[in-house]
C-alpha positions, 0 to 999 in steps of 0.5 A: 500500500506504501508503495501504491501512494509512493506511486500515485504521489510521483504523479502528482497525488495530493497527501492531504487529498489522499487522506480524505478521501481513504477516510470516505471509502474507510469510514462512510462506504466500509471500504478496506484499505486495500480496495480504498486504495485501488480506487486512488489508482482508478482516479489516476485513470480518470486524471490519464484519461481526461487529461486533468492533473490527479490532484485536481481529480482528487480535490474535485472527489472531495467537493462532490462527496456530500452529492456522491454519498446519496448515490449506491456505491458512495457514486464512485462508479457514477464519479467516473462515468460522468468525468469521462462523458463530461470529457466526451462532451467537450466540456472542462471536466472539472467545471463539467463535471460539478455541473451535471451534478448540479442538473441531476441534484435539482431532480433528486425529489418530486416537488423540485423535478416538478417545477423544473419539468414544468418550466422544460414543457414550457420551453418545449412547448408540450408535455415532452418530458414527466416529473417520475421519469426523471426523478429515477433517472437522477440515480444515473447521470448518463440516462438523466443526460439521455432523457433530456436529449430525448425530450428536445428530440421529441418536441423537435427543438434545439437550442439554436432555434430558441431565443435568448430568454429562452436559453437563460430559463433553461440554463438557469433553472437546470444549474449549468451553464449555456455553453455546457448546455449546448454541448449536453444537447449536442453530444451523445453518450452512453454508459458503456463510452462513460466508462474506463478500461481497467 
């Protein structure tokens, strides 16, 4: 195990980082050491795959771990799916990434999905996507992503053909910016692309 954080330090792990985050897997997600540590190593993937330096990757683990715990697995599997598609996606995975988060936590109960459906219908201009579907997909990132292009699919909208209010409603209320929005409507991934090969 020493020699495994000897390792991941030379590029460019964080001590302190490191230390946090052992103490999540550790203590809230029942991890053992050795598999609180294979996951460091998965980080390094995530920090060689998305061209992010590891130390970054580590502090933006930290940030998102009160949003990451609701999710099965303390969201470990869904923190490295939604790096790389934010990547996917063209965004700043570090940027990109806290925003999709940003989306998916807005629909994590009934009563805010529902405004923030309401007001998606409103732009779409029909009943294109529905307050249950989204909630559940809010487990997932990747298919919350989908849902989303599927209902501007549907209504036969984009983003290009909407006016400036418009625009802002949407960006506003789905907690993401216009630029990162465009390219979620514009991209197109699925679980399995969202994923490292190991």
């Amino acid at each position: 195990l020493t020699g495994i954080a000897s390792r991941l330090e030379k590029i460019g792990s964080n001590s302190q980082s490191l230390g946090k985050i052992l103490n999540y897997l550790q203590y809230s997600l029942g991890q053992t050491r050795e598999q609180s540590m294979s996951f460091q190593e998965e980080l390094a993937r995530i920090s060689i795959a998305t061209a992010t330096p590891l130390g970054a990757v580590q502090e933006q683990f930290i940030q998102l771990m009160p949003k990451l715990s609701l999710f099965r697995d303390g969201g470990i599997r869904t923190f490295k799916q939604v790096g790389i598609a934010a990547k996917k996606l063209g965004m700043d995975v570090r940027t990109g990434t806290a925003e999709i988060f940003n989306m998916v936590e807005g629909f994590q109960s009934f009563e805010s999905a529902a405004d923030k459906v309401a007001t998606m219908n409103l732009v779409l201009g029909g009943s294109f996507l529905n307050t249950y579907d989204m909630v559940m997909a809010a487990r997932d990132p990747i298919e919350f992503l989908g849902l989303i292009q599927d209902g501007f699919s549907a209504a036969g909208r984009s983003l290009d053909d909407m006016g400036f209010y418009e625009r802002k409603l949407l960006a506003d209320d789905l907690g993401i910016s216009f630029n990162n929005l465009q390219k979620v409507m514009k991209g197109q991934i699925t679980p399995a692309e969202a994923m490292i090969s190991t």
